[in-house]
BADO-705773 format. One record per residue: residue in three letters; z, y, x of N, C-alpha, C in turn. Coordinates in steps of 0.05 Angstrom, whole numbers, plus 32768, in hexadecimal, padded with zeros to 4 digits. Each point is the difference from the previous one (the first is absolute). Layout:
residues N
ALAZYXZYXZYX ...
end
This chain:
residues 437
UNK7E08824682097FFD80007FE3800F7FE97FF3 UNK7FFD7FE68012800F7FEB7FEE80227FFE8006 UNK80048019800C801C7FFA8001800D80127FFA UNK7FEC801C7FF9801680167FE67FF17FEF7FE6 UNK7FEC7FEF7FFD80037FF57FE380157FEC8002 UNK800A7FF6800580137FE97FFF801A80148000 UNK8004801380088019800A80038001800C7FE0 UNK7FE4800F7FF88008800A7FE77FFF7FF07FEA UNK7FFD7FDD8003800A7FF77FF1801A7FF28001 UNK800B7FFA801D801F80018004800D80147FF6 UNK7FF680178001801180227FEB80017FEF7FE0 UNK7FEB7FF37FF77FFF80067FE580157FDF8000 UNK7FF37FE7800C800F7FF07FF180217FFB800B UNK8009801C800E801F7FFD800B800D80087FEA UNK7FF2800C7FE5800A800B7FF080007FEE7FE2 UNK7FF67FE980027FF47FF27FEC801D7FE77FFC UNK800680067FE8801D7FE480007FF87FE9800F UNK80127FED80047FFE7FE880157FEB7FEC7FE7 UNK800180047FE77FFE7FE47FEE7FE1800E7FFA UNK7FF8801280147FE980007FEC7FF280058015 UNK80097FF880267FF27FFB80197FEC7FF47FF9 UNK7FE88001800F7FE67FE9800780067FE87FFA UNK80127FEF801380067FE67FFB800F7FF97FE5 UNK8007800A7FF980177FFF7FDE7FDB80047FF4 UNK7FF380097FFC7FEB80067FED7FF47FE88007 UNK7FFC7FF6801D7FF27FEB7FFE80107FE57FEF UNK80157FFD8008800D7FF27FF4800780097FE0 UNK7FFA800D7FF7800080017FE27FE57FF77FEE UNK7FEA800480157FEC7FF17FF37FFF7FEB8001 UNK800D7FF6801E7FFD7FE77FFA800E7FE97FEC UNK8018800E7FFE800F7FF37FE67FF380047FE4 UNK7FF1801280007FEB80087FE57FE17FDF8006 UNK7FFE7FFE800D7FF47FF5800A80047FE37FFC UNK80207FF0800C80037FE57FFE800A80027FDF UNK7FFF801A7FEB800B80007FEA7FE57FF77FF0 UNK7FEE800E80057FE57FF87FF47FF67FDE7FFF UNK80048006801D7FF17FE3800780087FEE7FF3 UNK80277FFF7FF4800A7FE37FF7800680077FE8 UNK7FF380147FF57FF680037FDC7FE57FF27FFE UNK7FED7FFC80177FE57FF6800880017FE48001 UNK80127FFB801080007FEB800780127FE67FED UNK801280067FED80107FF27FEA7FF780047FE0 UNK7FF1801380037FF4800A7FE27FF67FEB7FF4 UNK7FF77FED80067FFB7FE57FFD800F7FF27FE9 UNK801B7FFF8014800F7FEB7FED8007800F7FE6 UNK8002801A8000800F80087FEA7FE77FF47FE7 UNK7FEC800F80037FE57FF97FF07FFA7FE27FF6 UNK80177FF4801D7FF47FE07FF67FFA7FED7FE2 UNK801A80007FFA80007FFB7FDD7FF07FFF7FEF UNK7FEE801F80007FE8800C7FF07FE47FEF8010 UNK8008801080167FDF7FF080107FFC7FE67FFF UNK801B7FE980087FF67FE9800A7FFB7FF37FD0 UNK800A800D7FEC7FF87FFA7FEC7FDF80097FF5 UNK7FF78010800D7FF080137FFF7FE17FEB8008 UNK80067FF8801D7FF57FF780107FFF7FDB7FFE UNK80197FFD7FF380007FDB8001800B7FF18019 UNK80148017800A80077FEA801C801C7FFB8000 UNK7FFD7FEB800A80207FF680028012800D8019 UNK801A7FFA80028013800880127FF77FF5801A UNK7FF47FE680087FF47FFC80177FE380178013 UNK7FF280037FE37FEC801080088007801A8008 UNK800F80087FE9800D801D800A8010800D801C UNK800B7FE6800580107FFE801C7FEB7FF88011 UNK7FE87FF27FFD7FEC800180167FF6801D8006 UNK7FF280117FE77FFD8010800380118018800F UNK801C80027FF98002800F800C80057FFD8017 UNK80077FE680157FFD7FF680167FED80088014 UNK7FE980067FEC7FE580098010800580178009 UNK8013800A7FFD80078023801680057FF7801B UNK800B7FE97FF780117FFE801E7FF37FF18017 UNK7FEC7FF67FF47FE87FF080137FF6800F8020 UNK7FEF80127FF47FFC80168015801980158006 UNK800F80007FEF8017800B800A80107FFE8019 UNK800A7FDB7FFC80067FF680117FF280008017 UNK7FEC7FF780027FEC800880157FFA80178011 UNK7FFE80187FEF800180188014802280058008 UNK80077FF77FFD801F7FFC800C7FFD7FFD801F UNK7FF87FF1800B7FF87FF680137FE680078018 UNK7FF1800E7FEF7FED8015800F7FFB801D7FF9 UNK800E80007FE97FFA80227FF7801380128014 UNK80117FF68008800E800F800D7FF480148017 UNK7FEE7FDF80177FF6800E800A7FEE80178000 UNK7FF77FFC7FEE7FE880117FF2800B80217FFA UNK801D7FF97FF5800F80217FFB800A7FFF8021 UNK80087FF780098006800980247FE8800E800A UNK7FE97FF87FF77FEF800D800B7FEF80197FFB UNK80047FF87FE37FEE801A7FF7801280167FEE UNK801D7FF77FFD800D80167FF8800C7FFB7FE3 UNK802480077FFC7FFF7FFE7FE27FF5800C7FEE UNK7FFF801C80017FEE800C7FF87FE2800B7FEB UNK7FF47FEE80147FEC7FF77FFE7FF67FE67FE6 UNK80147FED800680017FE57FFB8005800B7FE1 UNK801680097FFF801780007FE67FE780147FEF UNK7FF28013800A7FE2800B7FE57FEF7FEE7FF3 UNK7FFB7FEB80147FF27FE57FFC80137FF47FE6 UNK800F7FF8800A80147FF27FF2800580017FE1 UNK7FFB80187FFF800780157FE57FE480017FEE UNK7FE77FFB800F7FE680107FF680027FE07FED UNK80057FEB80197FFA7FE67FF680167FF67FE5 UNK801480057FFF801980067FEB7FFA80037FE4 UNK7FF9801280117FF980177FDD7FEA7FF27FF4 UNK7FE97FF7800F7FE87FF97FEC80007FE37FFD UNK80167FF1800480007FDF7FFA801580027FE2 UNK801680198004800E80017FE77FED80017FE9 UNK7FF2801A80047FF5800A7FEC7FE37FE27FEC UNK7FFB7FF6801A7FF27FE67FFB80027FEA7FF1 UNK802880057FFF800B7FE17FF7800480067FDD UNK7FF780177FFC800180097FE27FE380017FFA UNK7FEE7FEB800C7FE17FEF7FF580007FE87FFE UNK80197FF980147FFC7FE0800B7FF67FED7FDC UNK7FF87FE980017FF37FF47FE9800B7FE18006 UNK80147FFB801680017FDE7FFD800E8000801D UNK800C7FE5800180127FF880147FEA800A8022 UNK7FE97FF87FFA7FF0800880178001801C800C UNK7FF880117FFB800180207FFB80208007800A UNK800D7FFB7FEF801F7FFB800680068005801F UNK7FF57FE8800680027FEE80177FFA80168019 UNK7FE87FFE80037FF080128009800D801B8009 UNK8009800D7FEE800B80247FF680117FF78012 UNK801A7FEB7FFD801D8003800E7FF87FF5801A UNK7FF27FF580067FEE7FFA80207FFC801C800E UNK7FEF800C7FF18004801A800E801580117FFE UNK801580017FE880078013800C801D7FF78011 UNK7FFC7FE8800880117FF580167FF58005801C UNK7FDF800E7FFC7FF98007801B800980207FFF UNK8000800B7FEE800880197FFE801C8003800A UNK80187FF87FF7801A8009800980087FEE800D UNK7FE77FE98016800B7FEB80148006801F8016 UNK7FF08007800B8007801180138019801E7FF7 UNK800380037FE5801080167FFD80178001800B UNK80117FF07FFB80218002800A7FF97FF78027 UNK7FF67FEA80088003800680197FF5801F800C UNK7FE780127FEC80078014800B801380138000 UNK800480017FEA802480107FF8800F7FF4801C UNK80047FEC7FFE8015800180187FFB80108014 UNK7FE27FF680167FF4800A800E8004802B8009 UNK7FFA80087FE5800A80167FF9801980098002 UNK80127FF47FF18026800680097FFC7FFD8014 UNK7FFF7FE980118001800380207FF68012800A UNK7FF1800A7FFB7FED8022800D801280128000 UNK800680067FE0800E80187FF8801B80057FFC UNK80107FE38000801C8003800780077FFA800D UNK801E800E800D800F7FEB801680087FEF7FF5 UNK800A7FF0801A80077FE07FF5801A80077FEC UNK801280138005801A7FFA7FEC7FFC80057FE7 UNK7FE980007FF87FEE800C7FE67FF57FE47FF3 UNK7FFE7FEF80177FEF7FEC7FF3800B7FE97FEA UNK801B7FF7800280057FF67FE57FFD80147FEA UNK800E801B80017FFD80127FE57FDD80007FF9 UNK7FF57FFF800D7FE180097FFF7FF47FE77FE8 UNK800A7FE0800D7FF67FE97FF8800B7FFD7FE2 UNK801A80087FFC801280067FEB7FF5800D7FE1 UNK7FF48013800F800380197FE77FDD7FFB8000 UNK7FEE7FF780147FE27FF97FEF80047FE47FEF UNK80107FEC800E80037FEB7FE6800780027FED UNK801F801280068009800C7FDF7FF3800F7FE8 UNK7FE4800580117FF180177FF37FE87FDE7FEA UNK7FF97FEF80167FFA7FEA7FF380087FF67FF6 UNK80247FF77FFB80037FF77FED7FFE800C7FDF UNK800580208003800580167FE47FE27FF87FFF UNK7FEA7FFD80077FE37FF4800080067FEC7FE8 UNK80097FEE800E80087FE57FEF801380077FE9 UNK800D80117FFC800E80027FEE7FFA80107FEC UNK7FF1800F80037FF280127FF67FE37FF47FF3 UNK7FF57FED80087FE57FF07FF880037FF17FE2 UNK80167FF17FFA80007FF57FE7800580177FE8 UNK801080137FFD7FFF800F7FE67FE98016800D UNK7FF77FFE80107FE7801580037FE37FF57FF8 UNK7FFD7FE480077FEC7FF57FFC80007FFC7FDE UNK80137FFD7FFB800D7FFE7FD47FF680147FF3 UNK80098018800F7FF580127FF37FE180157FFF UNK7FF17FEE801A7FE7800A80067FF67FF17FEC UNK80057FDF7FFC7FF17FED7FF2800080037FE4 UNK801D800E7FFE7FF4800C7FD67FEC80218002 UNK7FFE800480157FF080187FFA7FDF7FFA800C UNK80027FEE80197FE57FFF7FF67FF57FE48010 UNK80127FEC7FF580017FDD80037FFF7FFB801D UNK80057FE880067FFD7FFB80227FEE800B8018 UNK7FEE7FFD7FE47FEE7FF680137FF6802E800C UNK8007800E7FE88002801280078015800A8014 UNK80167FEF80018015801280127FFF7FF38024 UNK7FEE7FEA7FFF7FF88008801A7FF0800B8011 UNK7FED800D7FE27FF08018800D800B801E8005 UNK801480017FEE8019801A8009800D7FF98012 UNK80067FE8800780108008801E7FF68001801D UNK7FE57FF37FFA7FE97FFA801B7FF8801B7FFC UNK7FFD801B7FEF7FF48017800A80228011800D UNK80157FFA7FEB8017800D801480067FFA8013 UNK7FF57FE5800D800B7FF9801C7FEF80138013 UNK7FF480127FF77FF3800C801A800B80158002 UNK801780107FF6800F800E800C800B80058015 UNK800C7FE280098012800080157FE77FFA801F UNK7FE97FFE7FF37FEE7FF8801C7FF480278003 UNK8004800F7FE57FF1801B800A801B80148014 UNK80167FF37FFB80138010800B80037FF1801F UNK7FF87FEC7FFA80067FEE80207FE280098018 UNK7FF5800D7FEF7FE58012800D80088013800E UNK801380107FEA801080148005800E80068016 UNK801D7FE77FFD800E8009801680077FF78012 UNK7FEB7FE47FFD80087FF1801C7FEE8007801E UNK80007FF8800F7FED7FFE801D80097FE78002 UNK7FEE7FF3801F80097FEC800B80178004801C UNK7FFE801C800880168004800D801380127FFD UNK801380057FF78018801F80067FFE8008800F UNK7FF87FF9801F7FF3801680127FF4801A7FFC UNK7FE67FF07FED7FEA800E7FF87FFF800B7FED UNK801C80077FF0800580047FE68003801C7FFC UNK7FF680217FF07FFA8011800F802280087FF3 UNK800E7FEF7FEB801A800F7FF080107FF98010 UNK80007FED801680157FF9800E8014800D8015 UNK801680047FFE800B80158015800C7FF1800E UNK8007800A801B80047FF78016801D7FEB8000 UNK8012800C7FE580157FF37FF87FFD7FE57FFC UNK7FEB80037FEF7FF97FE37FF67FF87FF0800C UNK7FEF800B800E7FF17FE98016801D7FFE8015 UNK8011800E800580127FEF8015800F7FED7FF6 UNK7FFE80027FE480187FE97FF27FEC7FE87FF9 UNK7FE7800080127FF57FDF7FFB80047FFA801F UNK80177FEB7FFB80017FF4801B7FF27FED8013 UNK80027FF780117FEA7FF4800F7FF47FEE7FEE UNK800C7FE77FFA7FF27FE97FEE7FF080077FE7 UNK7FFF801C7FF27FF7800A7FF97FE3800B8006 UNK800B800D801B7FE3800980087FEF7FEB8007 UNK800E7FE5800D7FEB7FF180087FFA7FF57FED UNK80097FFC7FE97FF27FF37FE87FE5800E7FFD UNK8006801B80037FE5801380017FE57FF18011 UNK7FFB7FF480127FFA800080147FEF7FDE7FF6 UNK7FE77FF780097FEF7FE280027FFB7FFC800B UNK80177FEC800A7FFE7FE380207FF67FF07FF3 UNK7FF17FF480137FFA7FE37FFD800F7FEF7FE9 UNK7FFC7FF47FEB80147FED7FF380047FE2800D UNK800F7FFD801280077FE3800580097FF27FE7 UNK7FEF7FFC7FF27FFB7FEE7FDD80127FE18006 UNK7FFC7FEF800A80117FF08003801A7FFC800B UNK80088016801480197FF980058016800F7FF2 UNK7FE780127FF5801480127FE87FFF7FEE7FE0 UNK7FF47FEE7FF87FFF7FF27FF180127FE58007 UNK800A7FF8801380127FF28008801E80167FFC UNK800480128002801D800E8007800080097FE0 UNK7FF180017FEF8004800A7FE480057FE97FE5 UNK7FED7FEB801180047FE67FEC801A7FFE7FF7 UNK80167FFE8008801D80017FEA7FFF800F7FF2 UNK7FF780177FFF8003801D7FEE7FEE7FFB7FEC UNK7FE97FF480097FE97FF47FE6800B7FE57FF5 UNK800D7FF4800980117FE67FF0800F800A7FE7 UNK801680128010801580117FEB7FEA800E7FE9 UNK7FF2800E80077FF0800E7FEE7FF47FEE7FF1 UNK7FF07FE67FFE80037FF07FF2800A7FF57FE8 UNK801D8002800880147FF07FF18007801A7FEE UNK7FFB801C8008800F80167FF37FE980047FEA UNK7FE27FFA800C7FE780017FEA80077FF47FE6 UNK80027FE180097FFF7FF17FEB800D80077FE3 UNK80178010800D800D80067FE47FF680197FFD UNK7FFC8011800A7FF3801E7FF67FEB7FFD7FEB UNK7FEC7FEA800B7FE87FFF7FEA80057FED7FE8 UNK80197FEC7FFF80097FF07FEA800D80217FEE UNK800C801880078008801D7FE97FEC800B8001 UNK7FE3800B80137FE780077FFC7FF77FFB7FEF UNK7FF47FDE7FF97FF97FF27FF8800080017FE3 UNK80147FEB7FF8800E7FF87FE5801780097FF2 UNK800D801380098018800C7FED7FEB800B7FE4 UNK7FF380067FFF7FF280117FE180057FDD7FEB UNK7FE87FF380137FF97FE97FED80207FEC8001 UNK80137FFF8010800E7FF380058013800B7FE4 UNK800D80157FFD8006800F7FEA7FFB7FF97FDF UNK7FEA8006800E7FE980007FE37FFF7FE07FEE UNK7FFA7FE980187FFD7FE77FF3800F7FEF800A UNK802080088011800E7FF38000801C80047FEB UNK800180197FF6800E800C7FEF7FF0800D7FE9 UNK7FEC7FFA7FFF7FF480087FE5800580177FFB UNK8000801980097FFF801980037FD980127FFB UNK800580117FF77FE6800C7FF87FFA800C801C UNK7FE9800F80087FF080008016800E80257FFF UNK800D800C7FF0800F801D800280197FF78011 UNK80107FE87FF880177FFB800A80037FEF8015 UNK7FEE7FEF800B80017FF780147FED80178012 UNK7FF4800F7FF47FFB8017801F801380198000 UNK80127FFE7FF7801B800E7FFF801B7FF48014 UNK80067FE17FFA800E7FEE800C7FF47FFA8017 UNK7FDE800480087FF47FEF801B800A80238011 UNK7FFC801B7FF3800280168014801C80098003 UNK80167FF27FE780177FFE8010800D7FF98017 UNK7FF57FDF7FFE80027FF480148000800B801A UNK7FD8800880007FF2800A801E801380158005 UNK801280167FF2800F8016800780147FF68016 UNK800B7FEC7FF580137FF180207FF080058013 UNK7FEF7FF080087FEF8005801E7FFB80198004 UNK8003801D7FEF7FF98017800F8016800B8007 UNK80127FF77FF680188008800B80067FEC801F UNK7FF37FE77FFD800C7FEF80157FED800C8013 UNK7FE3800380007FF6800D8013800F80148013 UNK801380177FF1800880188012800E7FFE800B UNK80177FEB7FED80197FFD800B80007FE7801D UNK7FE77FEF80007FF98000801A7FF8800F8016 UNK7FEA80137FFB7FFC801180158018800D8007 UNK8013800D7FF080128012800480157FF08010 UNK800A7FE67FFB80117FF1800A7FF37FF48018 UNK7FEB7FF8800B7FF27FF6801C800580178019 UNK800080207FEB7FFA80108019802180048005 UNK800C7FFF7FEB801C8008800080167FF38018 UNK7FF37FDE7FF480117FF280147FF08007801F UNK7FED80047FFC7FF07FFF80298010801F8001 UNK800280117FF7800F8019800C801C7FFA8007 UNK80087FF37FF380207FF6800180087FED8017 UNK7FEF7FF1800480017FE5800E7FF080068012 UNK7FE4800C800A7FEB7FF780177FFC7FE07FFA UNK80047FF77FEE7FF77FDB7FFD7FEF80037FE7 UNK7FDA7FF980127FF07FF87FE880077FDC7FF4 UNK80127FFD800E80037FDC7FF68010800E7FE7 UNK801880067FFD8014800A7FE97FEC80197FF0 UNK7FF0800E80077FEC80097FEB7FEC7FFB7FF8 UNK7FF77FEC80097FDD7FF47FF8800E7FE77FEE UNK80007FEC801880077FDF7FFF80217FFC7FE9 UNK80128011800980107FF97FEF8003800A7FDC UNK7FED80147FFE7FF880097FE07FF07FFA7FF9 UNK7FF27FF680147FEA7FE67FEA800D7FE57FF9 UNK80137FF6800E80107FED7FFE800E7FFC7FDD UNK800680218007801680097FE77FE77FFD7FEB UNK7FF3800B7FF97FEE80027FEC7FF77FE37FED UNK7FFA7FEF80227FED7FDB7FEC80197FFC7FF7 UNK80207FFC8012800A7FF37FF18011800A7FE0 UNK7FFD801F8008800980077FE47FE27FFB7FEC UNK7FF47FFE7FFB7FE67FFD7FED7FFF7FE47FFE UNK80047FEA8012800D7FE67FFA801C7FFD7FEF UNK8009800A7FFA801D7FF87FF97FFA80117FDE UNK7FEA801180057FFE80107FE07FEC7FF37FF6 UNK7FF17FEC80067FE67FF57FF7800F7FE47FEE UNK80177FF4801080057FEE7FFA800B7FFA7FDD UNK800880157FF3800280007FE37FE880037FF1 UNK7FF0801380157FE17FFC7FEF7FF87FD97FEF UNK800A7FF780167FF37FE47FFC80137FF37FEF UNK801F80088000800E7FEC7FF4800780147FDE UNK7FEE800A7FF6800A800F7FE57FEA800F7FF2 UNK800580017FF27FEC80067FE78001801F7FF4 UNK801A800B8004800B80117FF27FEC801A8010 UNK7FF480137FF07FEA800F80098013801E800C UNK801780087FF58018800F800C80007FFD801F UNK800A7FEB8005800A7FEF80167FE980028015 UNK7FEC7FEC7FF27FE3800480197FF680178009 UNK800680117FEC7FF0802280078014800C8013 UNK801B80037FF98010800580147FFE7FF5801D UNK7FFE7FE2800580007FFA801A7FE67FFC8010 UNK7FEF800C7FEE7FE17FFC800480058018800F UNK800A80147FF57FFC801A800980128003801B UNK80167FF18005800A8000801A7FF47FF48019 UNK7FFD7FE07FF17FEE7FF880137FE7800B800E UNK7FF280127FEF7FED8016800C800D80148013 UNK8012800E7FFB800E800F800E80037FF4801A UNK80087FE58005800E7FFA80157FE67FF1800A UNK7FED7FFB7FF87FE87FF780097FF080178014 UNK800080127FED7FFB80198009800280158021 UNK80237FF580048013800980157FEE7FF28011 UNK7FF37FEF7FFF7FE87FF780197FF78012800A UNK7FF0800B7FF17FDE80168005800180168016 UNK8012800B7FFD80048013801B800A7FF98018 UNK80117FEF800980017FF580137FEE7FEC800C UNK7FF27FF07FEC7FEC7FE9800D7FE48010800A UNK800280167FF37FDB800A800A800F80148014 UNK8019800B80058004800B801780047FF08015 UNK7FF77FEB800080127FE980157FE07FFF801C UNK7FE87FFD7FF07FEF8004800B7FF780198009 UNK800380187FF680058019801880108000801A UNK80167FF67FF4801F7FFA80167FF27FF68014 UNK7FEE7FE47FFC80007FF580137FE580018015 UNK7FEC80137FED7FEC8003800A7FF2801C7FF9 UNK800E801480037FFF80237FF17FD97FFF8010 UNK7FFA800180187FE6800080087FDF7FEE7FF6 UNK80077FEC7FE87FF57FEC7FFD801080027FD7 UNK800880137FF9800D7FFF7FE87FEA7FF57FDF UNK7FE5800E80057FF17FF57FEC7FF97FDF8003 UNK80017FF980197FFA7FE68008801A7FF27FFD UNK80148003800D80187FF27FF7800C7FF97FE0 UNK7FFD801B7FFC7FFE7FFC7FDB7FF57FF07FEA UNK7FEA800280137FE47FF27FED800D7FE18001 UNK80047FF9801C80057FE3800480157FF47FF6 UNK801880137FF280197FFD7FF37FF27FFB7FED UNK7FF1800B7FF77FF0800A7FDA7FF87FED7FF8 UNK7FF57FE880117FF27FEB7FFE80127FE77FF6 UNK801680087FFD80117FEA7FF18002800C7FEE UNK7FFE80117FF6800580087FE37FE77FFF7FF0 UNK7FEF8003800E7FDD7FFA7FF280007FE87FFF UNK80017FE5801280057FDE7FF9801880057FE4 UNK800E8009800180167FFF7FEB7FF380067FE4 UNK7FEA80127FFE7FF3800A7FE87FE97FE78000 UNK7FFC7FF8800F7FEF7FED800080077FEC7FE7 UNK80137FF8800F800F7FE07FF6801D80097FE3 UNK800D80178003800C80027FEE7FFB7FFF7FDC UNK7FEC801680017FFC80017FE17FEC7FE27FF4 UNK7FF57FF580147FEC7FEC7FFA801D7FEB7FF9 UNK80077FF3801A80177FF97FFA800F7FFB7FEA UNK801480177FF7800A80117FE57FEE7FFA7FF4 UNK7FF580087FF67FF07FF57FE97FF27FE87FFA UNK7FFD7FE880127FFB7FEB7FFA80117FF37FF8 UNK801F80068009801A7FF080008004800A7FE5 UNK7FFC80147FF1800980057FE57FF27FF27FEF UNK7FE37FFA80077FEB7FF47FF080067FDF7FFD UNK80057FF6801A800B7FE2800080197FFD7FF5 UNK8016800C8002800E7FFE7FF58012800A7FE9 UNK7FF680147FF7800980137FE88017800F8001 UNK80038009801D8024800880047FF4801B8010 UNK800F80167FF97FFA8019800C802680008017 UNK80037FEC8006801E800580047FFA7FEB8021 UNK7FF17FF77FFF7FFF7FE180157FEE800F8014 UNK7FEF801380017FEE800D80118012800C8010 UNK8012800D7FFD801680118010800B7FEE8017 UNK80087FE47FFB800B7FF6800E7FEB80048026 UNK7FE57FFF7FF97FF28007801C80158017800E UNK800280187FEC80028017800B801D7FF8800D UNK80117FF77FF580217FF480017FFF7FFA801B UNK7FED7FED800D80077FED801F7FF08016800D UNK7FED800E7FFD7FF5801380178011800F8003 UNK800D80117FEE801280168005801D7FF7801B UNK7FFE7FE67FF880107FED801A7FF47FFB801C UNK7FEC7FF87FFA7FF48003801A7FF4801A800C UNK7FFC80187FF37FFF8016800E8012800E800B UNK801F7FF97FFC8011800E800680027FEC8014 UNK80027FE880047FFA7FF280177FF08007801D UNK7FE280077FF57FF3800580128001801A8006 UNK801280177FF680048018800980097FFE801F UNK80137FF3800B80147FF080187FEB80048016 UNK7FE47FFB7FF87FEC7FFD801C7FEE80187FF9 UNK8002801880007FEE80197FFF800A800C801A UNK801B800480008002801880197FF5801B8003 UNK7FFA80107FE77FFF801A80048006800A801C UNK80177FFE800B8006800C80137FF97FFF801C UNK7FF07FF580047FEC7FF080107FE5800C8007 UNK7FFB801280047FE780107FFE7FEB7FEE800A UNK7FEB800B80007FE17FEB800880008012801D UNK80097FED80137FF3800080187FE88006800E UNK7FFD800F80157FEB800680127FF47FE58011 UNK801C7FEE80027FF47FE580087FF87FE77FF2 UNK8007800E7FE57FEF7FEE7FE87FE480047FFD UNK7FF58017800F7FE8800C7FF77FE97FE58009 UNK7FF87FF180117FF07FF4800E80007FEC7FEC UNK7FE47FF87FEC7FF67FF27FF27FFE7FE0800C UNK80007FEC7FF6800B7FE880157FE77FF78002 UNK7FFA7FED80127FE87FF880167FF47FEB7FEB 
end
């Protein structure tokens, strides 16, 4: 019985276009998915202006607050992983979503910096485990030559998130004020968790639309991604630490355009809260373009070359130091033409990171991928930590929206630095496995 049912759904899905296979569906939610989340997760800043006037807080507090995502964020970085190795992406990512949706919808009660506080605490426990499961998941359901495009086109899907959040949140807030439009988007975020009900499993094995095609085009590292060994947590936390350094240095500036482009806009150029969330979702439009055109270019060069050093390590290289070299007029000019233009490159080329750096930890550990990830993730959660608090104290002490950048200026140097010691190509050993005495 289970093998003329499997056959008569190999009849039906041999007939079904390639872009609209099992794994393409999974991967389309999931880009629906990291699109939500970083409308969820940045909605913040756009609002800031209104709220922190609303509320009485200064640029320090505001940057504390939103810091508070990254608290437990950072944290499940480091253990959530295991937690999705074990019990499944799946699984994790419904969690993820239930908790999402009802911290958004929350932050349109919040009443004071406390509350605030609180809401972005959780919902830093909410999408701490999401993306290491997304990864976790691509590794399931794609082959590896999939895996930069995969990392690509869900970030790209996060940045149109981000780019899309400032004139969206503008126009929720004249129809029914802030505090109402984060209760419209905490009930639409549950879309992408009723379809991820839908069409995901935790295995393609077990998947009943899967045809036999498909499952032969997940290759081994794939399948064993499928599969929960033991996590040797420390020695795989030793072989990833460069990749969480780099990620670090690539955070810091992601959450300085997360962050403050609305208010940066707004009260560094005296721009109304229509036109600086017009100029902040210009901007974010570079990074969704830089998102793809990384994934597309990581897998491009590894097909061309067989070298994950020349497709991981060397386009992340390309990226810090082009976003260094476009940041640097930010600081030296005034002219709001000029800054928006190289604002918007420097994102781009900041951008050219994202698909290669979160493929670097599949590369090197496809069996251990939610856990490897997570422990990459964990420099970018310290980065949300310390960035916007950071940023925004340095504007408060010193009155310059131009002098905060310079942080971002020397990291973008030292990440392309510390790219040199990752070694993608290097897989995680069977004789790495033995936890030390």
């Amino acid at each position: 019985m289970t093998g003329r049912s499997l056959s008569r759904s190999d009849a039906v899905t041999r007939h079904v276009p390639r872009w609209m296979s099992i794994p393409n569906r999974v991967l389309a939610v999931l880009c629906l998915m990291y699109l939500v989340l970083y409308i969820d997760r940045v909605n913040l800043a756009t609002v800031g202006p209104r709220m922190t006037a609303e509320l009485g807080m200064s640029n320090t507090q505001f940057g504390l607050a939103i810091s508070a995502f990254s608290y437990p964020y950072a944290l499940i970085q480091l253990f959530g992983g295991r937690v999705i190795d074990r019990f499944g992406p799946r699984r994790m990512l419904l969690i993820c979503g239930a908790i999402v949706c009802g911290t958004t919808v929350l932050t349109g009660l919040v009443g004071g910096m406390a509350s605030l506080f609180a809401l972005r605490l959780a919902l830093g426990i909410g999408e701490g485990f999401a993306f290491p499961a997304a990864t976790r998941a691509m590794a399931t359901w794609l082959p590896p030559a999939r895996w930069g495009f995969a990392q690509g086109i869900t970030h790209a899907a996060a940045r149109l998130g981000n780019a899309l959040t400032p004139p969206l949140l503008v126009g929720l807030m004249a129809l029914v004020s802030w505090r109402g439009a984060f209760v419209v988007l905490g009930l639409a975020s549950a879309v992408w968790v009723i379809l991820w009900l839908v069409v995901a499993r935790e295995n393609p094995e077990r998947h009943p639309g899967m045809s036999d095609e498909e499952r032969a085009e997940l290759a081994p590292a794939a399948q064993q991604a499928a599969t929960t060994p033991p996590v040797p947590w420390w020695r795989l936390a030793q072989r990833i630490a460069p990749v969480t350094a780099v990620d670090f240095c690539y955070g810091w500036t992601l959450w300085v355009f997360l962050t403050w482009l609305p208010s940066f806009f707004f009260k560094n150029f005296g721009l109304d809260l229509k036109h600086s969330a017009l100029f902040s979702g210009g901007v974010l439009l570079g990074g969704v373009i830089g998102d793809w055109v990384g994934g597309a270019a990581s897998d491009y060069i590894y097909r061309r070359t067989g070298s994950l050093q020349a497709a991981r390590r060397n386009l992340i290289i390309v990226g810090m130091v082009g976003a260094f070299v476009f940041l640097v007029p930010v600081v030296l000019t005034h002219d709001l033409t000029t800054v928006a233009i190289c604002l918007s490159l420097a994102f781009f080329f900041s951008e050219l990171v994202v698909a290669p750096i979160w493929a670097v930890p599949m590369d090197i550990a496809p069996q251990y991928a939610g856990t490897a990830s997570g422990m990459m993730n964990f420099g970018f959660g310290i980065a949300g930590i310390l960035s916007p608090l950071v940023f925004g104290a340095a504007v408060d002490l010193t009155g310059s929206w131009s002098i905060p950048f310079c942080a971002s200026l020397a990291l973008l140097l030292v990440g392309a630095g510390l790219s040199f010691f990752m070694h993608p190509e290097k897989p995680f050993q069977a004789s790495d496995l033995a936890e030390p005495e």
